[in-house]
BAFI-282013 format. One record per residue (C-alpha): z, y, x. Coordinates in steps of 0.5 Angstrom, whole numbers, plus 2048, in hexadecimal, padded with zeros to 3 digits. Each point is the difference from the previous one (the first is absolute). Example, Ala and Ser with C-alpha at 12.3 -4.5 7.8 and 13.67 -1.06 7.14 Angstrom:
# BAFI-282013
((810; 7F7; 819))
((7FE; 807; 802))
END
This chain:
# BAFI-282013
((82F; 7E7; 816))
((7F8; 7FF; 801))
((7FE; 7FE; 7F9))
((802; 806; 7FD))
((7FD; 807; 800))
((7FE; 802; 806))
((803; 806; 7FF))
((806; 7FC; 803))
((7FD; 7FE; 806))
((7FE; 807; 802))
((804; 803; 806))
((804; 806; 7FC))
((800; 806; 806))
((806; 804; 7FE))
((7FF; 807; 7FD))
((800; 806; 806))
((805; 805; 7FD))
((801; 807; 803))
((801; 7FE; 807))
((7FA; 804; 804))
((7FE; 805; 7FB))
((800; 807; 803))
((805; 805; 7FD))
((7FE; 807; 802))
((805; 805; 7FD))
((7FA; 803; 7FC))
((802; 804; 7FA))
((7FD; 7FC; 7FA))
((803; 7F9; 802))
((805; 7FE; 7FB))
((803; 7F9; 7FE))
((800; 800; 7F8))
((804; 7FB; 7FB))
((7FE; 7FF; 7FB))
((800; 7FB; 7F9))
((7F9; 7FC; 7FF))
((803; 7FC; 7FA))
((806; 7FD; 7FD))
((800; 7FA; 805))
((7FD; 803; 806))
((802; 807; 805))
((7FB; 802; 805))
((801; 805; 805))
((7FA; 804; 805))
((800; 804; 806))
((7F9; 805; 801))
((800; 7FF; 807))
((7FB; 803; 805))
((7FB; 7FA; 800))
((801; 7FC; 7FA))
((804; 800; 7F9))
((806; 7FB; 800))
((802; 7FD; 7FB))
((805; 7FB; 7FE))
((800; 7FD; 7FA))
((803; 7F9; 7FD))
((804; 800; 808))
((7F8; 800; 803))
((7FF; 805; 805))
((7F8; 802; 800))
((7FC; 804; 804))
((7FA; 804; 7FC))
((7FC; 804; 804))
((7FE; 808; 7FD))
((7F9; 7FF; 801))
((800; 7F9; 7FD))
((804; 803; 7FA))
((7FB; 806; 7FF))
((7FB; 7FB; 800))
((802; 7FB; 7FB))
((801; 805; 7FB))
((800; 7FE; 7F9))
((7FF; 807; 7FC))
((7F8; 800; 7FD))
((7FD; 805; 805))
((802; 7FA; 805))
((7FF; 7FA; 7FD))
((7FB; 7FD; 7FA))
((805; 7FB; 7FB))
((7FB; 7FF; 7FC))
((7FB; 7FC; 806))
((806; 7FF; 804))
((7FD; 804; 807))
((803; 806; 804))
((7FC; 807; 7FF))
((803; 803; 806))
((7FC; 802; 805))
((805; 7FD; 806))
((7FD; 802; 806))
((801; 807; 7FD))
((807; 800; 801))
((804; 803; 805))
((803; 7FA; 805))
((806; 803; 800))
((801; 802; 7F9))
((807; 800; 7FE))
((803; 802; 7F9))
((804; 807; 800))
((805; 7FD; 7FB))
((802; 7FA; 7FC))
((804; 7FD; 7FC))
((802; 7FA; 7FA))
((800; 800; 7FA))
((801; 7FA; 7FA))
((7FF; 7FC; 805))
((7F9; 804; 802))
((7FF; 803; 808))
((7FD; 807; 800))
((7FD; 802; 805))
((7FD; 808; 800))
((7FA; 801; 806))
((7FE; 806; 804))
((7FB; 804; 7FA))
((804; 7FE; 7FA))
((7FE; 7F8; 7FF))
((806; 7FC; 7FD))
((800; 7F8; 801))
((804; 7FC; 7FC))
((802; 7F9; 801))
((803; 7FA; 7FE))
((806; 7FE; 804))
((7FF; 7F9; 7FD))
((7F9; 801; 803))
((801; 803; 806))
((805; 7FA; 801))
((7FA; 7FA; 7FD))
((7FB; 804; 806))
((804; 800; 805))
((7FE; 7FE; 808))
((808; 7FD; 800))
((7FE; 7FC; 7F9))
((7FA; 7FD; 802))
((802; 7FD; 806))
((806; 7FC; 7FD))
((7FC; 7FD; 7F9))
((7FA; 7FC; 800))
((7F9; 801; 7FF))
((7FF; 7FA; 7FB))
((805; 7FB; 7FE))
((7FF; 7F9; 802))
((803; 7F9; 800))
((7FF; 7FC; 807))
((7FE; 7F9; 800))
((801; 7F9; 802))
((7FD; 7FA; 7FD))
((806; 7FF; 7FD))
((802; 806; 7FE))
((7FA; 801; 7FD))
((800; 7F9; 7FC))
((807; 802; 7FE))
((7FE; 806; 7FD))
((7FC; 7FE; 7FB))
((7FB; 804; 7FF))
((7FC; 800; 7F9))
((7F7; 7FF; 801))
((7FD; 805; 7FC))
((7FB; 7FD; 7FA))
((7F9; 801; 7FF))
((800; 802; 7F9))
((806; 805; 800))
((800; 802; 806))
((7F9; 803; 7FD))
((802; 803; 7FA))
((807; 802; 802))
((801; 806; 804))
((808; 7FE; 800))
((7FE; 7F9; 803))
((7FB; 804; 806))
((807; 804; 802))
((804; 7FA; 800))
((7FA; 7FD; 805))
((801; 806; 804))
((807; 801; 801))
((800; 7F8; 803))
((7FA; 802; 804))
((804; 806; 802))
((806; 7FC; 802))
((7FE; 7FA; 803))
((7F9; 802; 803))
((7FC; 7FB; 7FC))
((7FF; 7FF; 7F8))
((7FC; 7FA; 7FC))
((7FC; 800; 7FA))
((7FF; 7F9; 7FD))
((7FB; 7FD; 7FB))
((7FA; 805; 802))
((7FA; 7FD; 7FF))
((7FD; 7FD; 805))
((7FA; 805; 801))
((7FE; 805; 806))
((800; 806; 7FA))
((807; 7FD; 7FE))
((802; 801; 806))
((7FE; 807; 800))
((802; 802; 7F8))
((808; 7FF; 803))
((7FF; 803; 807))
((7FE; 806; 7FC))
((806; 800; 7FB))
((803; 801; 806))
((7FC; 805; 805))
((7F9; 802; 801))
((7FD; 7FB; 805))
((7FF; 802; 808))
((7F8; 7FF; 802))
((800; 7FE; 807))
((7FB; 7FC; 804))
((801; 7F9; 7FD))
((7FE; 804; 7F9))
((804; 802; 7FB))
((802; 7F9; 7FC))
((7FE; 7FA; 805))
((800; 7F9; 7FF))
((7FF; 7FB; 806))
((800; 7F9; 802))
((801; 7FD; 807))
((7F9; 801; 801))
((800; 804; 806))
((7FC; 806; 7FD))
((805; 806; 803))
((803; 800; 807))
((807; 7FF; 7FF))
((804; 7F9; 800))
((801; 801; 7F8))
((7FA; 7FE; 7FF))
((802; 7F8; 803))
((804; 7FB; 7FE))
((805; 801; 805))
((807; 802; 800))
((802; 807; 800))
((806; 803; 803))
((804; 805; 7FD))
((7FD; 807; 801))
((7FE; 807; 7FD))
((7F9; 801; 7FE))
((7FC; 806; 802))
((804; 802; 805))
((7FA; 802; 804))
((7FF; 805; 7FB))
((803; 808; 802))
((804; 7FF; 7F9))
((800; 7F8; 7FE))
((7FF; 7FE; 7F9))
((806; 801; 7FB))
((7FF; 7FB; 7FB))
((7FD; 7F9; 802))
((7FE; 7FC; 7F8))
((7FE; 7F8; 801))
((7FF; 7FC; 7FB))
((7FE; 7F8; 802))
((7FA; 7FE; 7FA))
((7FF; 7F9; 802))
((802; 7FB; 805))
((7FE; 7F8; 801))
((803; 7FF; 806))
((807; 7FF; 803))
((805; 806; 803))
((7FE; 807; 800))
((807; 802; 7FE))
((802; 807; 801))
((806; 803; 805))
((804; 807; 800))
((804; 802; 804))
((804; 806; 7FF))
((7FF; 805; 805))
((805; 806; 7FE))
((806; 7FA; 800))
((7FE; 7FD; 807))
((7FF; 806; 804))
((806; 802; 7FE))
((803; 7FA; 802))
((7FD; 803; 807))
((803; 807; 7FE))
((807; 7FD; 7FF))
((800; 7FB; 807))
((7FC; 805; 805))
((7FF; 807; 7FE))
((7FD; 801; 806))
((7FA; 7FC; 7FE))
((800; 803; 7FA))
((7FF; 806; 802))
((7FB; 7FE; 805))
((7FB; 7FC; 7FB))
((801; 806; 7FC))
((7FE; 805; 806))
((7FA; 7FD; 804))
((7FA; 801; 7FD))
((7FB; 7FA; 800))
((7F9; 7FE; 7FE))
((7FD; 7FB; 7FB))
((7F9; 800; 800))
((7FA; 7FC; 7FB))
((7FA; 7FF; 804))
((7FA; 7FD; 7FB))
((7F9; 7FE; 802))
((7FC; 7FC; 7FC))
((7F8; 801; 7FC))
((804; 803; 7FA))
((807; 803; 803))
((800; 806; 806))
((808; 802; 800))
((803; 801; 805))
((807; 804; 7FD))
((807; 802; 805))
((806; 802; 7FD))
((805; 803; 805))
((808; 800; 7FE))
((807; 7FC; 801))
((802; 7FA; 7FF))
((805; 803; 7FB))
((7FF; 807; 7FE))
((807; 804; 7FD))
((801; 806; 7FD))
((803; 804; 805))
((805; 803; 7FC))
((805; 7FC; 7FE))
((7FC; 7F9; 804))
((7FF; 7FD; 7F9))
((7FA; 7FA; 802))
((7F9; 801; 7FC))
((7FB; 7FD; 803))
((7FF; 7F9; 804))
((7FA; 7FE; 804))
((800; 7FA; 803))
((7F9; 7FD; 800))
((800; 7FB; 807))
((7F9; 7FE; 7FE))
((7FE; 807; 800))
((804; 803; 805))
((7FC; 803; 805))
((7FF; 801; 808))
((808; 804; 801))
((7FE; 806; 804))
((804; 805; 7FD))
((807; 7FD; 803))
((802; 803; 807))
((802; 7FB; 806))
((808; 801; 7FF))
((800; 7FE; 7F8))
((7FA; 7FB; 800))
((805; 7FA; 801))
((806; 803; 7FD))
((7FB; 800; 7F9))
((7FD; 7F9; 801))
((808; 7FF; 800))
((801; 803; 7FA))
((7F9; 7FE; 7FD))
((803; 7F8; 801))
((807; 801; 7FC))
((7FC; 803; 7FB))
((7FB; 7FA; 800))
((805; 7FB; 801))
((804; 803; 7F9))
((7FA; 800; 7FC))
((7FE; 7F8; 802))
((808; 7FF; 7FE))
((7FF; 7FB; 7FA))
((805; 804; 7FB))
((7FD; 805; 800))
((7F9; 7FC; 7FD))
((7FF; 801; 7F9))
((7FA; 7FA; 7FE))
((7FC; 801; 7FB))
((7FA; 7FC; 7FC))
((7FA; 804; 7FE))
((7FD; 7FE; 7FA))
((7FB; 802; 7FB))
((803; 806; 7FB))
((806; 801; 805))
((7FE; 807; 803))
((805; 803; 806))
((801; 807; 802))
((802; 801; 806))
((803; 806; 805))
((7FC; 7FF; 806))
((804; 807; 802))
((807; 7FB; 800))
((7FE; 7F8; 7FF))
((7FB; 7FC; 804))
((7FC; 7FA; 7FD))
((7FD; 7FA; 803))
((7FF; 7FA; 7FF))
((7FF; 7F8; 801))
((7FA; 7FC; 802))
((7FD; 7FD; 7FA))
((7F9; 7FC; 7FE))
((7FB; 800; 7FB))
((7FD; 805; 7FD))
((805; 807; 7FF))
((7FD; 806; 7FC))
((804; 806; 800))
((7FF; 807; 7FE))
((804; 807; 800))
((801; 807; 802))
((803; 805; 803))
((803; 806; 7FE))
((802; 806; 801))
((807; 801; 802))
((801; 808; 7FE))
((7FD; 7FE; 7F8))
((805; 7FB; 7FF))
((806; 804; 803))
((7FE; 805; 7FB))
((7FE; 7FB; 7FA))
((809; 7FE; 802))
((802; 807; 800))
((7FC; 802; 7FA))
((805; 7FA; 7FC))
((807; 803; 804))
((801; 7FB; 805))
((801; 802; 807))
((7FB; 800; 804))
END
């Protein structure tokens, strides 16, 4: 059911067993049972080109090289700094080892000039092609506007989430989940804004500054800068790596609307998945191009980032990026003649389900209310409004908060 992890959503590809596997009649190929612990028995096979393991009733595929290469032994690889020692590109590509066996729960494999590898059979299994391709990268919670209300997701406070490095993992973890997170009572101040962004990651600089703060005064050549309506869509997707984390934090306001719209992209394109797997599949292979063209006295930009509308990780088909940007979306020369129809097809359906009213989930900004936003999963928008609306905010760096999250424990 969409709303839970995505992690149920994924197209689980069924393990490929032995079928296909060369068996020469080669004089080191044995199959060996053995105990890996008190609840689990494995077995593996030294096969021409790979070593077969079964562990748990999971066939799994590790190839000689790969194996020689993920040594954990000191002369292979530093545990203190975590970073391999071996020189790979020095090993024999059809390096294999010349006898192995199990041992409390350990395989030992012994290669040509006497080196000795021991692995972990729980390890070899956590790092297996076959495990990977049916987990999950990140767990997520997918998203309605109802589910999203029912869920009750607690703001964070200012003076707490500040002092309480408990209270920053918390945060995290609802931002992990649902892909947006609020700190209420900030004060309202531009350094403020940038003392809690802080707490969270280190700020992105880009050509809008490092922390900025605007009015609809037209001073940059984006629609942003206006009082009109935004629809949903993903910022920087010009940008060859759009930006991680989008912070906005409303300083005053003396006028009407102006509310803010989000929309779970990750929940509604597996809407798409669910209905019609061919266009997923299409928005997710067909590179497009947005692109953010500026001139003005102060400004010279002229940016063009080049990828998918949804971008997978081709393992396991599990989504981790969406760029849908209508404003910036730019001239569609990168999609041959037979496909171009067939994407603005699938393009629609994607459209008409992020506009679908259940998936809209409103939210009035007001001073000290500071919102963190995926711009790699939820899009924002907002309705027209009047008088005069100051907002200030941020990007951040999406790899420092993933590692701020994983630094805590939490899966990210």
């Amino acid at each position: 059911m969409l709303g839970t992890f995505v992690g149920t959503l994924v197209k689980k590809a069924q393990p490929q067993l032995l079928s296909g596997f060369r068996n020469p009649p080669l004089p080191w190929r044995r199959v060996t049972q053995i105990r890996a612990c008190a609840a689990l028995s494995a077995t593996f096979q030294s096969l021409e080109d790979c070593l077969v393991l079964n562990y748990g009733g999971t066939p799994m595929r590790f190839n000689y090289l790969w194996l020689r290469d993920h040594c954990r032994s000191p002369s292979s690889y530093n545990s203190q700094t975590n970073q391999r020692n071996l020189d790979t590109g020095s090993v024999d590509l059809n390096i294999r080892p010349e006898n192995a066996t199990v041992q409390d729960g350990q395989l030992i494999l012994t290669w040509p000039g006497g080196h000795v590898s021991e692995f972990s059979l729980r390890w070899l299994a956590e790092n297996s092609y076959e495990a990977q391709k049916q987990s999950i990268v990140q767990p997520r919670t997918l998203w309605n506007s109802d589910i999203y209300k029912n869920a009750n997701i607690p703001s964070s406070k200012w003076d707490t989430f500040i002092s309480s490095d408990d209270e920053v993992k918390k945060f995290l973890q609802n931002y992990l989940l649902y892909g947006i997170a609020f700190v209420d009572d900030v004060p309202a101040t531009v350094e403020a804004t940038e003392t809690v962004a802080q707490r969270v990651s280190l700020i992105r600089e880009t050509t809008y500054g490092r922390m900025w703060c605007f009015t609809s005064d037209f001073s940059r050549g984006d629609t942003a800068y206006s009082q009109l309506a935004l629809d949903r869509h993903t910022d920087t997707s010009y940008f060859q790596e759009p930006c991680g984390i989008q912070v906005f934090h409303c300083l005053k306001h003396e006028g009407t609307g102006g509310r803010t719209l989000l929309v779970d992209g990750f929940y509604v394109a597996e809407k798409v998945r669910e209905q019609s797997p061919e266009n997923f599949e299409l928005l997710s292979r067909v590179p497009i191009r947005h692109e953010y063209i500026e001139t003005s006295d102060h400004h010279q930009n002229h940016m063009t980032g080049i990828g998918p509308v949804l971008s997978v990780y081709p393992w396991n088909n599990e989504m981790y990026l969406i760029r849908y940007n209508n404003y910036d979306r730019s001239v569609i020369n990168t999609i041959p003649h037979d496909l171009i129809q067939r994407w603005y097809v699938a393009h629609r359906e994607l459209t008409t389900e992020l506009r679908r009213p259940e998936n809209e989930l409103w939210v009035k900004l007001t001073p000290g209310k500071v919102i963190f936003i995926d711009n790699w999963r939820v899009m924002h928008g907002r309705e027209s409004f009047t008088g005069l609306r100051q907002l200030c905010g941020c990007y951040l760096t999406r790899d420092d908060v993933l590692s701020s999250a994983r630094c805590f424990g939490l899966l990210a």
